[in-house]
N, C-alpha and C positions, 0 to 999 in steps of 0.2 A: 160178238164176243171178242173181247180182247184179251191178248197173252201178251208175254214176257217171250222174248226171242231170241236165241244168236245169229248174227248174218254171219252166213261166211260165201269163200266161193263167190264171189259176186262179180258180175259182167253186167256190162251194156245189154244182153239179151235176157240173164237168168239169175238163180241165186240156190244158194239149201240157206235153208231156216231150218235149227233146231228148238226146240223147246224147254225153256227152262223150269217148267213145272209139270204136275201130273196129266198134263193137258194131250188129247191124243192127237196123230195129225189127222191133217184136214184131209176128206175123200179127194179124190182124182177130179181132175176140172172144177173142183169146187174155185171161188174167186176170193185173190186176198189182196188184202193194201196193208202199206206199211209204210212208217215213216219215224224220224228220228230230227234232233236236233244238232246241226253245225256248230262246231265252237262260234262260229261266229253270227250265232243265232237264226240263222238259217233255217227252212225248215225243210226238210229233203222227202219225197214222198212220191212211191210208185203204186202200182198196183196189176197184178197178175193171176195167171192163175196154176194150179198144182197140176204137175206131168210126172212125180214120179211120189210114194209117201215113202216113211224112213222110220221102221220099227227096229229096232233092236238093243243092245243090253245096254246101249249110253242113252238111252230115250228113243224119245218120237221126235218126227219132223217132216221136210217138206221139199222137194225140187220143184223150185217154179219158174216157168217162164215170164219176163214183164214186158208187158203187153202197153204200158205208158206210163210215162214219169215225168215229175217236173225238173226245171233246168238245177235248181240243186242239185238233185238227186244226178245227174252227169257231171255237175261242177267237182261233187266228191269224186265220181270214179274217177276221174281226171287227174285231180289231184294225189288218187295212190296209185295210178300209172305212171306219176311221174315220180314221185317217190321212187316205186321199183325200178326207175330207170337210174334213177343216182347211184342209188347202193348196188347195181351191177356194174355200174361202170367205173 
């Protein structure tokens, strides 16, 4: 089944995904992949699985650990670690 998502929170090990429809979250240890397109068409893609679920009055969602991703998918993190290192400094 696929949903509509928000990343947020996102590391090199884990992430929350919330849900942007009526969609409930996923049970504990249940297994999920996701993935998104780079501006520069890229396509960025991990997949993990659910350690914590996220009920309450702004929706559902998910803490997951990722368990493996492709080099996209770290090309990004990369690039907003380095982002937040400009705009702190």
């Amino acid at each position: 089944m696929s949903t509509m998502v928000e990343l947020s929170d996102v590391s090199f090990h884990g992430c929350c995904m919330r849900t942007l429809s009526n969609a409930g979250a996923p049970a504990l240890n249940a297994r999920v992949a996701f993935g998104f397109v780079l501006p520069n068409r890229n396509i960025a893609l991990a997949k993990g699985h659910v350690v914590r679920r996220i009920d309450d009055s702004q929706g559902s969602g998910a803490g997951l650990v990722i368990d493996r991703a492709n080099v996209a998918f770290y090309e990004f993190l990369m690039t907003l670690a380095e982002s937040e290192t400009v705009l702190a400094a």
